[in-house]
PDB file of N, H, CA, C and O in Angstrom:
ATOM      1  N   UNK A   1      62.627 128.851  48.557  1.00  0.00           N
ATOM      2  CA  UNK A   1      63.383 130.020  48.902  1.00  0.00           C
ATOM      3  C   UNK A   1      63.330 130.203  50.418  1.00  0.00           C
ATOM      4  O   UNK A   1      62.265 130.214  51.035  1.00  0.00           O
ATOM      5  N   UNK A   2      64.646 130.361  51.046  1.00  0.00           N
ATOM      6  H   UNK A   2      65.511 130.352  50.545  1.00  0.00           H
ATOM      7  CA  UNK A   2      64.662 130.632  52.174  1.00  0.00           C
ATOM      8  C   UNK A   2      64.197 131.473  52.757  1.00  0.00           C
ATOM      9  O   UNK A   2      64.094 132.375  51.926  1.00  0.00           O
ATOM     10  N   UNK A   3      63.504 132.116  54.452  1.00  0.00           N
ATOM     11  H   UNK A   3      63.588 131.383  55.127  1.00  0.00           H
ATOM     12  CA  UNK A   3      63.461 133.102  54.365  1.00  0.00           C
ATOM     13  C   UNK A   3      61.770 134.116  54.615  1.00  0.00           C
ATOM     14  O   UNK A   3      61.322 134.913  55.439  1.00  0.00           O
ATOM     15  N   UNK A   4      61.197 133.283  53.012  1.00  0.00           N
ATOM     16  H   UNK A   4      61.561 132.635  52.343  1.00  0.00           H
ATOM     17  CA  UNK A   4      60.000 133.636  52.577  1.00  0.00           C
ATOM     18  C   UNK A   4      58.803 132.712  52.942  1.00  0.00           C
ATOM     19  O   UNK A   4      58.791 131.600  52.414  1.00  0.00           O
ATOM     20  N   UNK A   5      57.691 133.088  53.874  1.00  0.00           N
ATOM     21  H   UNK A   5      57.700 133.992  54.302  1.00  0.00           H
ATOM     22  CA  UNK A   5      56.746 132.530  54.978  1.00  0.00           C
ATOM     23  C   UNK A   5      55.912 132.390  53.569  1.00  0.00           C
ATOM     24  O   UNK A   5      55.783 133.207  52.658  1.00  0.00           O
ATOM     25  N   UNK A   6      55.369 131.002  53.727  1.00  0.00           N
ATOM     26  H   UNK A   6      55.473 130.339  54.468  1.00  0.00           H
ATOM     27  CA  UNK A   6      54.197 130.994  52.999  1.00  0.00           C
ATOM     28  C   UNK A   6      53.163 131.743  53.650  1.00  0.00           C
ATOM     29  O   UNK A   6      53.027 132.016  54.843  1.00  0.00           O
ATOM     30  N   UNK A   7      52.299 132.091  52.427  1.00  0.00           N
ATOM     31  H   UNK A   7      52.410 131.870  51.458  1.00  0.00           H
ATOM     32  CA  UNK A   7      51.109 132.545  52.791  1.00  0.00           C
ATOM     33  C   UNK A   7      49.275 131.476  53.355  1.00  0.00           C
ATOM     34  O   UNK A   7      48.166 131.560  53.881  1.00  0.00           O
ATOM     35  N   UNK A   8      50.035 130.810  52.840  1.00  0.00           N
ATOM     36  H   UNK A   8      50.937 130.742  52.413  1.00  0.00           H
ATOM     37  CA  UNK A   8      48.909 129.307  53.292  1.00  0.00           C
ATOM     38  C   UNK A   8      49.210 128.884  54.788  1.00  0.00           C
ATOM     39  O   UNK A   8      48.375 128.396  55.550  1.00  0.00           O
ATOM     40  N   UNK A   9      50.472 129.134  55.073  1.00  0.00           N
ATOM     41  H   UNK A   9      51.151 129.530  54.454  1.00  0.00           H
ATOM     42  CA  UNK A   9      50.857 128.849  56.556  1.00  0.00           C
ATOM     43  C   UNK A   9      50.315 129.474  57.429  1.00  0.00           C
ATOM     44  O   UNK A   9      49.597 128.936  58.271  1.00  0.00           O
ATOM     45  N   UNK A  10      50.647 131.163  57.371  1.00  0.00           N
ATOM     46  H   UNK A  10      51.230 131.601  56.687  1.00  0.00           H
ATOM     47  CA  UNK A  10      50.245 132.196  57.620  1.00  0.00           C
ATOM     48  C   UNK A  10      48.399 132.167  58.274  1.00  0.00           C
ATOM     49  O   UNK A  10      47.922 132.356  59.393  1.00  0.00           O
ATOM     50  N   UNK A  11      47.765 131.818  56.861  1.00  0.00           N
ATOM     51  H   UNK A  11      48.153 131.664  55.952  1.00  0.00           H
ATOM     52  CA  UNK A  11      46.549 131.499  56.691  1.00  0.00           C
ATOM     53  C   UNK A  11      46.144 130.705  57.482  1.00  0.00           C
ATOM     54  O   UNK A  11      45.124 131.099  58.046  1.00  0.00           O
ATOM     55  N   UNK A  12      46.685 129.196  57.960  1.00  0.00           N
ATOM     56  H   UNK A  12      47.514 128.876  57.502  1.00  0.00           H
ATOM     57  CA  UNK A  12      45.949 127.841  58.770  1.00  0.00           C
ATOM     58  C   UNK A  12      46.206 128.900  60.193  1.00  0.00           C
ATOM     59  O   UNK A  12      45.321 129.357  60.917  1.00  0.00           O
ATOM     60  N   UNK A  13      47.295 129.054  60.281  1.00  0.00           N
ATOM     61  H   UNK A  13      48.014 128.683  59.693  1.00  0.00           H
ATOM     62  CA  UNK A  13      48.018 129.470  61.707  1.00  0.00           C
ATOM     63  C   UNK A  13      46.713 130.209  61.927  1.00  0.00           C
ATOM     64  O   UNK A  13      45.809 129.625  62.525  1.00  0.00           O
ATOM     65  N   UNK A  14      46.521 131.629  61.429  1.00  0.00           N
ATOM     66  H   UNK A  14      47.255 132.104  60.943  1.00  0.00           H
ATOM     67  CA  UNK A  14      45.510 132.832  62.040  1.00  0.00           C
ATOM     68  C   UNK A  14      43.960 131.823  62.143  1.00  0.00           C
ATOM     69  O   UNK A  14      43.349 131.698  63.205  1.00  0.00           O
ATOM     70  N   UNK A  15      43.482 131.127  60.738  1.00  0.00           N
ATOM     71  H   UNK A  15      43.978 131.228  59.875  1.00  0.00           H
ATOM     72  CA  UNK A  15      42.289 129.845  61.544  1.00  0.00           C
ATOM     73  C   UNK A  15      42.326 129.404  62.535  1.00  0.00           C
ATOM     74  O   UNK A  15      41.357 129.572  63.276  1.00  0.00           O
ATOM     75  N   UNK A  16      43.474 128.636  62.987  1.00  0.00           N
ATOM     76  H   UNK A  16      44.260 128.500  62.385  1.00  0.00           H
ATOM     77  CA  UNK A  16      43.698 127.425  63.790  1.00  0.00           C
ATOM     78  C   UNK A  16      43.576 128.588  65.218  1.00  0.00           C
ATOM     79  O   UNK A  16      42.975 128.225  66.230  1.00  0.00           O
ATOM     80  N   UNK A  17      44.155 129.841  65.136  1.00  0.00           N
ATOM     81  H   UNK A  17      44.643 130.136  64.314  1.00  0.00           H
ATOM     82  CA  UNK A  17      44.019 130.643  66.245  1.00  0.00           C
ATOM     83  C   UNK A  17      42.552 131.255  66.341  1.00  0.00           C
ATOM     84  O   UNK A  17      42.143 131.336  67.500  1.00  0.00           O
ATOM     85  N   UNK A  18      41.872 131.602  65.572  1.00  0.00           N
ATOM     86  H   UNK A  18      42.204 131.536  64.631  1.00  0.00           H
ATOM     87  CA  UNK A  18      40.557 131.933  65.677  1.00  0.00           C
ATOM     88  C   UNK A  18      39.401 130.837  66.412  1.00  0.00           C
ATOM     89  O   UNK A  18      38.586 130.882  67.334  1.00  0.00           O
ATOM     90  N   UNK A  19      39.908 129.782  65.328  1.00  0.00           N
ATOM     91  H   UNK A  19      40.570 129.746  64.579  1.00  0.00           H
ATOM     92  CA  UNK A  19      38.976 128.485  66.255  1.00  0.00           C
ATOM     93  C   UNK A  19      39.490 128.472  67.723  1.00  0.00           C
ATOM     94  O   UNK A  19      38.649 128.584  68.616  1.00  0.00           O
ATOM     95  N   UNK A  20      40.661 128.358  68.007  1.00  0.00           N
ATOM     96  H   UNK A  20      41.343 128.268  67.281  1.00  0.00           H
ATOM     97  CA  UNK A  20      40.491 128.399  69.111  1.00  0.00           C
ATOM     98  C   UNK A  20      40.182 129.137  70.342  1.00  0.00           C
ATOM     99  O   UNK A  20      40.072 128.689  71.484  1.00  0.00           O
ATOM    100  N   UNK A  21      40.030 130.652  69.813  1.00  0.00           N
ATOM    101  H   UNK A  21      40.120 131.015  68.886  1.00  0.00           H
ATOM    102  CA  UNK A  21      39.431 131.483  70.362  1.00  0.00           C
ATOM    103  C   UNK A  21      37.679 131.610  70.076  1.00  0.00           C
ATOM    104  O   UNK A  21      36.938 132.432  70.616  1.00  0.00           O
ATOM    105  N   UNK A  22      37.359 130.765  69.279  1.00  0.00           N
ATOM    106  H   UNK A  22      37.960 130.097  68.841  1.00  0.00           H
ATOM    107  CA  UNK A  22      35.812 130.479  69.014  1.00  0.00           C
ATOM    108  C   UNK A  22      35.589 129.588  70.216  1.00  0.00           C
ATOM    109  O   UNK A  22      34.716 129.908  71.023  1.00  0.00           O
ATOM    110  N   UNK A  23      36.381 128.387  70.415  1.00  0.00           N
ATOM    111  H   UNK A  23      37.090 128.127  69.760  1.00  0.00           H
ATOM    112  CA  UNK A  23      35.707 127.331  71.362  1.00  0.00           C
ATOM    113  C   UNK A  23      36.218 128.480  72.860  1.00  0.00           C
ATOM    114  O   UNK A  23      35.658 128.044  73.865  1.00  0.00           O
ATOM    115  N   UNK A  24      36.821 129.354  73.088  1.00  0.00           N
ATOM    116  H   UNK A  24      37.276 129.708  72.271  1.00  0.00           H
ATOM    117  CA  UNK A  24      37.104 129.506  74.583  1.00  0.00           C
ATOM    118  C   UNK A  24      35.849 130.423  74.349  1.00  0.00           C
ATOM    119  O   UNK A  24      35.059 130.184  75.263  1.00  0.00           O
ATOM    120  N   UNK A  25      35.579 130.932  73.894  1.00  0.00           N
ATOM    121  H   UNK A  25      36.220 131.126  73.152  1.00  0.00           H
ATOM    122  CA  UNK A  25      34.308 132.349  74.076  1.00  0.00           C
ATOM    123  C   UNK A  25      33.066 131.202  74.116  1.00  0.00           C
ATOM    124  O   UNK A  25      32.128 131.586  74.814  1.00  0.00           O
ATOM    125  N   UNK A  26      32.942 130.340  73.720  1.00  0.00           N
ATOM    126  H   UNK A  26      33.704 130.028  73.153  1.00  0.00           H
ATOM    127  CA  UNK A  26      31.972 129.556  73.540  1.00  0.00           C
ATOM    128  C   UNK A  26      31.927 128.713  75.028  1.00  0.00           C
ATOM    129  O   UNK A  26      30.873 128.672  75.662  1.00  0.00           O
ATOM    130  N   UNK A  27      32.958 128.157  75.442  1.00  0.00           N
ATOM    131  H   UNK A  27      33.815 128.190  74.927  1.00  0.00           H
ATOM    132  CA  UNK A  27      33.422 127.416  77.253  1.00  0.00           C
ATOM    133  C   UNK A  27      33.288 128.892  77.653  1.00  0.00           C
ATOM    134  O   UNK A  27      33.474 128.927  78.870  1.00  0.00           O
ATOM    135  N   UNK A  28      33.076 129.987  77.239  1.00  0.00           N
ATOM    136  H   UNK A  28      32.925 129.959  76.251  1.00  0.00           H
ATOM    137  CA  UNK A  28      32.969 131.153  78.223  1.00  0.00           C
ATOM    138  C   UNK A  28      31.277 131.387  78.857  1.00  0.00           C
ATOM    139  O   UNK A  28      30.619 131.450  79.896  1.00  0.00           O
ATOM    140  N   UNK A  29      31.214 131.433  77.799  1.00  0.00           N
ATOM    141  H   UNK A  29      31.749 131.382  76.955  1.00  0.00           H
ATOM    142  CA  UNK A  29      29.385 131.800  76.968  1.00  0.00           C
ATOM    143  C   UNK A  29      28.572 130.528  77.621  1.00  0.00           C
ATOM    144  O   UNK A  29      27.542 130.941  78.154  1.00  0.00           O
ATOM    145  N   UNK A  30      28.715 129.216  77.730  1.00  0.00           N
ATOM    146  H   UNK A  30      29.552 128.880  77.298  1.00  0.00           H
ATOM    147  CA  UNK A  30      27.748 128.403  78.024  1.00  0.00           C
ATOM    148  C   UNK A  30      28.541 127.940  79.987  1.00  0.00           C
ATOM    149  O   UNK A  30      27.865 127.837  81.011  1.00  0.00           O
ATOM    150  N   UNK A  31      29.565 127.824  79.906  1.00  0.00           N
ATOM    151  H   UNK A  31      30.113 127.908  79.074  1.00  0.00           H
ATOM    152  CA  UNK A  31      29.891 127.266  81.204  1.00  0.00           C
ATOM    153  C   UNK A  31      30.559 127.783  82.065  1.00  0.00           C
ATOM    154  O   UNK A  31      30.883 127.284  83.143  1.00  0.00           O
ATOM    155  N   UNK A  32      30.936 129.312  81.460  1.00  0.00           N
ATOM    156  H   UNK A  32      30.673 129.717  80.584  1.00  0.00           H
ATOM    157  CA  UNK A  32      31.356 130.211  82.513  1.00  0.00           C
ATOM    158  C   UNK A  32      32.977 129.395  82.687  1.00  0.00           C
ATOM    159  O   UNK A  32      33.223 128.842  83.759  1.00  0.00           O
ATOM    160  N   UNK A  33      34.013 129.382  81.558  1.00  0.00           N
ATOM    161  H   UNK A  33      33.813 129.831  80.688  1.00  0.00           H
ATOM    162  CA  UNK A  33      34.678 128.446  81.964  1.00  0.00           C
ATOM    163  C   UNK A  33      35.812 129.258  81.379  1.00  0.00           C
ATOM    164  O   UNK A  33      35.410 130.029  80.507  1.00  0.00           O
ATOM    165  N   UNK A  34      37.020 129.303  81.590  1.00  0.00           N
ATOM    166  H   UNK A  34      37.346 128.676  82.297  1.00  0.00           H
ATOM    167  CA  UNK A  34      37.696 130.584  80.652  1.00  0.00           C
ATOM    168  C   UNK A  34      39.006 129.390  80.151  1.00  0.00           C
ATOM    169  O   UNK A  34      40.013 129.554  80.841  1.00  0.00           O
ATOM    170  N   UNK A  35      39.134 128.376  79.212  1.00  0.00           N
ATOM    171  H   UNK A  35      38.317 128.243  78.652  1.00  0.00           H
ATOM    172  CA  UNK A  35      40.508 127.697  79.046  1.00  0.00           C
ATOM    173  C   UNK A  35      41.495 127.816  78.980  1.00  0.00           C
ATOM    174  O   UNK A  35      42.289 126.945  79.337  1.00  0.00           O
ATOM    175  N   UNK A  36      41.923 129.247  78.368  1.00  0.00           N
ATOM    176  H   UNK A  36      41.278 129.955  78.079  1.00  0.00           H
ATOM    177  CA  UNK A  36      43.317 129.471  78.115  1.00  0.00           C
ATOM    178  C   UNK A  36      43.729 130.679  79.534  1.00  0.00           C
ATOM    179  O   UNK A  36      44.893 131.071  79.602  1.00  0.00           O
ATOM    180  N   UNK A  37      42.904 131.078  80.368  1.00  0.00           N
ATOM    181  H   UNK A  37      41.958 130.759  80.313  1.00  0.00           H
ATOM    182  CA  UNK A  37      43.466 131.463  81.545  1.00  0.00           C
ATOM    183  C   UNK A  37      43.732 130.041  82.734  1.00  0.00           C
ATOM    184  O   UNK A  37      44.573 129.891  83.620  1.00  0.00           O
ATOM    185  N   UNK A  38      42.716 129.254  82.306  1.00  0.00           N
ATOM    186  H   UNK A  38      42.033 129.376  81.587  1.00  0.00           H
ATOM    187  CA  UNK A  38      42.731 127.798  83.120  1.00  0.00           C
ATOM    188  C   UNK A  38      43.788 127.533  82.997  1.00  0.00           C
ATOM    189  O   UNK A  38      44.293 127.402  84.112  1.00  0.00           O
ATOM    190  N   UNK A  39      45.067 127.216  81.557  1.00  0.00           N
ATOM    191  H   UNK A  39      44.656 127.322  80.651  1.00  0.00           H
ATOM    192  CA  UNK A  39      45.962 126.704  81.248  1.00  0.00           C
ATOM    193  C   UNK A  39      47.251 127.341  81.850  1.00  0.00           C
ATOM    194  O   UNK A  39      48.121 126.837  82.561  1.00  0.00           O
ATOM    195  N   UNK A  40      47.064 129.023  81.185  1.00  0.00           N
ATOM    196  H   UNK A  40      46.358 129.432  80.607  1.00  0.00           H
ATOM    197  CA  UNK A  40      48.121 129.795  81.534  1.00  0.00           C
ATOM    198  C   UNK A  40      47.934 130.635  82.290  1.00  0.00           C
ATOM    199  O   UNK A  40      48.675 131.608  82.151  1.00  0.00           O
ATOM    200  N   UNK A  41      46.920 130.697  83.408  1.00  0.00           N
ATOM    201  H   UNK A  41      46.318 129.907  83.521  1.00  0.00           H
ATOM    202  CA  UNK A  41      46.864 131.645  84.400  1.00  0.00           C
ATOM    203  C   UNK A  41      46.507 132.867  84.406  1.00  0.00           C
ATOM    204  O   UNK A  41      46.974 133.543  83.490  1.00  0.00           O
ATOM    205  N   UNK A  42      46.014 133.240  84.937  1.00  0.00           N
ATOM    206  H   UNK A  42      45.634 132.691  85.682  1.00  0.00           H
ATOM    207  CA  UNK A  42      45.448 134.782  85.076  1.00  0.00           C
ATOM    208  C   UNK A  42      46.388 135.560  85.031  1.00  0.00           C
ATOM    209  O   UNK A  42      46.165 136.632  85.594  1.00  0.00           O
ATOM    210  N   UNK A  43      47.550 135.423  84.493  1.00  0.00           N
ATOM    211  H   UNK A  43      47.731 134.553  84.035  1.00  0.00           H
ATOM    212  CA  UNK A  43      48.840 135.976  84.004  1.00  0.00           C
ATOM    213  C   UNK A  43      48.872 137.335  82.652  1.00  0.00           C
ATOM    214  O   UNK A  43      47.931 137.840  82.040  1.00  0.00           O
ATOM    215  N   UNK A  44      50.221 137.571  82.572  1.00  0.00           N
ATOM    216  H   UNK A  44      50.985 137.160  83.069  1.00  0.00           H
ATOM    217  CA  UNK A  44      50.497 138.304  81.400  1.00  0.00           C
ATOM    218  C   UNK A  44      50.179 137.430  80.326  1.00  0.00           C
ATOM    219  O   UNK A  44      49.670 137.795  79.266  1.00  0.00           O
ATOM    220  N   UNK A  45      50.623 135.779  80.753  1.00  0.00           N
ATOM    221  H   UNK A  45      51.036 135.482  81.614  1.00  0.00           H
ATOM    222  CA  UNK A  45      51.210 135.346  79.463  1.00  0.00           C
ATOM    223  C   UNK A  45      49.301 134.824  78.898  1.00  0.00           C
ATOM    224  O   UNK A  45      49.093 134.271  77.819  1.00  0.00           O
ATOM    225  N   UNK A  46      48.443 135.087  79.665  1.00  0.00           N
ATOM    226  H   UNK A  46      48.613 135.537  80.541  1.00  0.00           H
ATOM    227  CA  UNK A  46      46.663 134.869  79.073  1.00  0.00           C
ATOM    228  C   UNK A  46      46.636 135.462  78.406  1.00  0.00           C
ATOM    229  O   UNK A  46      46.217 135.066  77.319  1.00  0.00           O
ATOM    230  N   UNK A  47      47.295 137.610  78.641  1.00  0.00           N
ATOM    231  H   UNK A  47      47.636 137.932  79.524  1.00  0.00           H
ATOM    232  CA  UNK A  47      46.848 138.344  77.872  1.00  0.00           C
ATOM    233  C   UNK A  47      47.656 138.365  76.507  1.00  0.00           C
ATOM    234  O   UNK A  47      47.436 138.814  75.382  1.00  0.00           O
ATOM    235  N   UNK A  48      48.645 137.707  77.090  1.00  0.00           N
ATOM    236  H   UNK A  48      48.825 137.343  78.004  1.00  0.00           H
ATOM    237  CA  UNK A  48      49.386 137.204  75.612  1.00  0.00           C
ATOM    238  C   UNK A  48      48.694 136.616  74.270  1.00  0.00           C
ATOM    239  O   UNK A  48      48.539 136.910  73.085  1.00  0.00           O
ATOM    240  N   UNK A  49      48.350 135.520  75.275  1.00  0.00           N
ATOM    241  H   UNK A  49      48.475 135.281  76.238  1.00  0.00           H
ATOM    242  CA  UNK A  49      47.578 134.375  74.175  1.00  0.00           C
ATOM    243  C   UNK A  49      46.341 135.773  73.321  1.00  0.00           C
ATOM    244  O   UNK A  49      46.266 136.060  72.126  1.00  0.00           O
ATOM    245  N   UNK A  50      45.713 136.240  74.257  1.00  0.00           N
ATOM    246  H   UNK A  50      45.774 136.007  75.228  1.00  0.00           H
ATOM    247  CA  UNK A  50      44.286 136.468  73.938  1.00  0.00           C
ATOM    248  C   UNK A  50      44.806 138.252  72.855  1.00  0.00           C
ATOM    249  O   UNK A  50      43.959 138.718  72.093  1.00  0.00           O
ATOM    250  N   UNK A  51      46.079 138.897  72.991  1.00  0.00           N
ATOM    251  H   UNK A  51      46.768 138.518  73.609  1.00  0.00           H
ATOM    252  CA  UNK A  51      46.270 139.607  71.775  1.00  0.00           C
ATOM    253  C   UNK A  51      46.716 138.721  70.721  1.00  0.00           C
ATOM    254  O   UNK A  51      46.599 139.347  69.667  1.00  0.00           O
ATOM    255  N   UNK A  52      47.135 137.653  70.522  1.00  0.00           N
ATOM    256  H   UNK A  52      47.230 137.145  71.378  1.00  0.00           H
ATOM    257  CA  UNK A  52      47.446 137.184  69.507  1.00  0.00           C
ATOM    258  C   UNK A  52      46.163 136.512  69.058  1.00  0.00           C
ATOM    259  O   UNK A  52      46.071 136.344  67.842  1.00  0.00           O
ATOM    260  N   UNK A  53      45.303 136.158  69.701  1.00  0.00           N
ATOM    261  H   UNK A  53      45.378 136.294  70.689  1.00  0.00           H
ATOM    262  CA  UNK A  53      44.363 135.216  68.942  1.00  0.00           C
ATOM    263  C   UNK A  53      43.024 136.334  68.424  1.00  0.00           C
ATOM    264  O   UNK A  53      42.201 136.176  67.522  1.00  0.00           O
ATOM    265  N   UNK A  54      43.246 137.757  69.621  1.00  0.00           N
ATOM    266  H   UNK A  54      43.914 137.886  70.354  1.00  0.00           H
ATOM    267  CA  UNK A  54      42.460 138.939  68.303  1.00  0.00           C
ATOM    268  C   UNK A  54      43.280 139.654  67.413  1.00  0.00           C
ATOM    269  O   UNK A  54      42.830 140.632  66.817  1.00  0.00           O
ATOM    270  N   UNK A  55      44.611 139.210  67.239  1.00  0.00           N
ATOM    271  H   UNK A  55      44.977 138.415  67.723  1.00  0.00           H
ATOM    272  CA  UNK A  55      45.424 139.662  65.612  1.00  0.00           C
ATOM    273  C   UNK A  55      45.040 138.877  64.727  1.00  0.00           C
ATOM    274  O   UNK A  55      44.815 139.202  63.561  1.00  0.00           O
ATOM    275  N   UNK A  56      44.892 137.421  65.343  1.00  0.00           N
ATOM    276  H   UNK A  56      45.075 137.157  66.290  1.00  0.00           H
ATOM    277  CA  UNK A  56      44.534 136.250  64.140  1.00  0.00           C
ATOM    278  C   UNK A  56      43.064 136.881  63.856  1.00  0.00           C
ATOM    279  O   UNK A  56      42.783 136.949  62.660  1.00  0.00           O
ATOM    280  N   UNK A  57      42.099 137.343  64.750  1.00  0.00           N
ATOM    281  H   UNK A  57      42.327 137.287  65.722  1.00  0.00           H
ATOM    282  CA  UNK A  57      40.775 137.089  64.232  1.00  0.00           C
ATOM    283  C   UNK A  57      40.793 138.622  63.351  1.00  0.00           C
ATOM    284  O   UNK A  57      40.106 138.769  62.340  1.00  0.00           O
ATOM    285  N   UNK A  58      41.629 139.651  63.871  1.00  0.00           N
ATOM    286  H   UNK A  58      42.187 139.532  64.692  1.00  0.00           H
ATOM    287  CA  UNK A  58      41.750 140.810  62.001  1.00  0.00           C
ATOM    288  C   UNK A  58      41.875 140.624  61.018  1.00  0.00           C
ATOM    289  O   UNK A  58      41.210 141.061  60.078  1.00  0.00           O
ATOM    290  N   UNK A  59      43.240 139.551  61.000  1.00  0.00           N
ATOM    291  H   UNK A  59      43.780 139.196  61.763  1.00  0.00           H
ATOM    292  CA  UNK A  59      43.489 138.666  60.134  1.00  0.00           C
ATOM    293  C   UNK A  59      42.326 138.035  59.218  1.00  0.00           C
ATOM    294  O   UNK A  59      42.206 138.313  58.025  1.00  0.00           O
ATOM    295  N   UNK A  60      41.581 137.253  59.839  1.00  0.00           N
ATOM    296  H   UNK A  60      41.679 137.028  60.809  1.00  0.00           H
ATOM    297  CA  UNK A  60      40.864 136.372  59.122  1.00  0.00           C
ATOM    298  C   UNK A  60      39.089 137.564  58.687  1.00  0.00           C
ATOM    299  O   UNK A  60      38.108 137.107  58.100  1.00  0.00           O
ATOM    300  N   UNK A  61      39.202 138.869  59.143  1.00  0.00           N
ATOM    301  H   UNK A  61      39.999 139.241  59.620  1.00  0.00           H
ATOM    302  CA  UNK A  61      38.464 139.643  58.642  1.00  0.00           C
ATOM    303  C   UNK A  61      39.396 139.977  57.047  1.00  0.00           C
ATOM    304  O   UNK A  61      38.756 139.842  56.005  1.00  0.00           O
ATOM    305  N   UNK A  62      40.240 140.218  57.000  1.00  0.00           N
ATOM    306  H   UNK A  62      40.761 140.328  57.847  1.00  0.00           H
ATOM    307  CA  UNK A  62      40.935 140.372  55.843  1.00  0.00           C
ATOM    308  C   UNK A  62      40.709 139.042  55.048  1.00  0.00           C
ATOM    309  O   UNK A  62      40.328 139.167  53.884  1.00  0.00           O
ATOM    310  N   UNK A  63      40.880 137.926  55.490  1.00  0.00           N
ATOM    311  H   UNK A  63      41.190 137.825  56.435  1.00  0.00           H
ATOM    312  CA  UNK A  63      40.703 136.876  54.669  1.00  0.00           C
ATOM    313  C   UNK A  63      38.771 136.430  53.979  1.00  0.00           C
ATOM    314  O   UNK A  63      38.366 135.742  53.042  1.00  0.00           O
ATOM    315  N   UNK A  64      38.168 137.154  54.918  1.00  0.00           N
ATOM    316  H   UNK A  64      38.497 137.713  55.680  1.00  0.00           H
ATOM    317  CA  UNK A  64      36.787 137.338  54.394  1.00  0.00           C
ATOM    318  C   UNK A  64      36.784 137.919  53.163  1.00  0.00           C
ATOM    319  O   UNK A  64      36.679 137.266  52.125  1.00  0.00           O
ATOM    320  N   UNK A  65      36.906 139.264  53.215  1.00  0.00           N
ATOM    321  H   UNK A  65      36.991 139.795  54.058  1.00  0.00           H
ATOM    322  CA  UNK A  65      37.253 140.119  51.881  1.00  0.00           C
ATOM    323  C   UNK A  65      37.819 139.778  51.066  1.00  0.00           C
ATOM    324  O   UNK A  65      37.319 140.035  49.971  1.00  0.00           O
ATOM    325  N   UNK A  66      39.136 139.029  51.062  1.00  0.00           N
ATOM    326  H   UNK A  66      39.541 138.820  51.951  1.00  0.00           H
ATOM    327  CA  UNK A  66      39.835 138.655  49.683  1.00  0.00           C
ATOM    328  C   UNK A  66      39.024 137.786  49.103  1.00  0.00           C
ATOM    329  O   UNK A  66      38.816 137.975  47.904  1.00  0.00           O
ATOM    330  N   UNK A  67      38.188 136.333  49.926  1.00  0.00           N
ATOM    331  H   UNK A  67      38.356 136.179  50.900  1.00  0.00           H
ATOM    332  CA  UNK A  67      37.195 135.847  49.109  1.00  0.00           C
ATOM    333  C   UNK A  67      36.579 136.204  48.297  1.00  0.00           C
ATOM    334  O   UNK A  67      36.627 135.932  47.097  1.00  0.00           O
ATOM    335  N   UNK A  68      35.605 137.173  49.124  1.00  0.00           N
ATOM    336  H   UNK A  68      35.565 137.394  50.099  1.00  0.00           H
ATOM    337  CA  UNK A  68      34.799 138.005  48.279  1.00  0.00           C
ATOM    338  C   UNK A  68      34.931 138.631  47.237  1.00  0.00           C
ATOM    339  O   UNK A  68      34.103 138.647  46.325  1.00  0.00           O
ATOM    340  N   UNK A  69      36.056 139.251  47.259  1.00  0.00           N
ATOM    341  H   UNK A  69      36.728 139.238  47.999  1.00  0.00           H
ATOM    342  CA  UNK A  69      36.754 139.867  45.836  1.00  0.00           C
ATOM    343  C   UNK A  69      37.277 139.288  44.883  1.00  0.00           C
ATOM    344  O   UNK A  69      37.165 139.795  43.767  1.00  0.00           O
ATOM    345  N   UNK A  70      37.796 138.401  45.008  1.00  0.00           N
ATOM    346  H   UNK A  70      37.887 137.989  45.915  1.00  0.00           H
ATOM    347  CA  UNK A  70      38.279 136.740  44.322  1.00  0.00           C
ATOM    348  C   UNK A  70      37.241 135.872  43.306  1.00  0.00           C
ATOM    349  O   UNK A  70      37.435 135.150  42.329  1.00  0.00           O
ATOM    350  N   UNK A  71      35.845 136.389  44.162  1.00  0.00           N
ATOM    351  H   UNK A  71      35.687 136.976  44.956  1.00  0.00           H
ATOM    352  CA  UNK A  71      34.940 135.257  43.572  1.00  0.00           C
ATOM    353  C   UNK A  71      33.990 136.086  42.684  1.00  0.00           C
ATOM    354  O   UNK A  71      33.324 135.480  41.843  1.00  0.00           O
ATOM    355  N   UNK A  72      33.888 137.270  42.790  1.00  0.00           N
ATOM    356  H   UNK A  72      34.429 137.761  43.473  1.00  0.00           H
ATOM    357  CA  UNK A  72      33.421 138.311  42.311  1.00  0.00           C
ATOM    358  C   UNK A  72      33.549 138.746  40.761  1.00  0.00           C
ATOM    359  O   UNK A  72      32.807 139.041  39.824  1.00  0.00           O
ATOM    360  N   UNK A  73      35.045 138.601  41.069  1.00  0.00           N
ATOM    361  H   UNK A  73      35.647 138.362  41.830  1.00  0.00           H
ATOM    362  CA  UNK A  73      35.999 138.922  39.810  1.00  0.00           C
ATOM    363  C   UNK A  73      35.924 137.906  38.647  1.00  0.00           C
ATOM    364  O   UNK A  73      36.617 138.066  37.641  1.00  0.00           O
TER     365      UNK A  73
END
């Protein structure tokens, strides 16, 4: 069906954005190193990246919980 976003897509996408906001806090945390301002500059478009990759990481607080409730049940 056209139109209609999987939800598994949805799902890798907000991971794939979390990890990668895991390894920059982590190049932050040990080497003082910031990657995605390295890439895209001390710009708007950093603070871009960095609201979308803490929507993905709400996201994947929601995806904690559904586990939990899932496995529960």
């Amino acid at each position: 069906m056209k139109g209609v976003i999987n939800v598994n897509y949805v799902k890798n996408i907000a991971l794939i954005l979390v990890i990668i906001g895991a390894i920059n806090w982590g190049l932050i945390g040990f080497f003082k190193y910031d990657l995605v301002s390295s890439i895209f500059g001390d710009q708007w478009l950093s603070r871009i990246i960095f609201a979308i990759v803490g929507i993905a990481g709400l996201y994947a607080i929601s995806l904690l919980f559904r586990n939990r409730a899932s496995t529960q049940s």
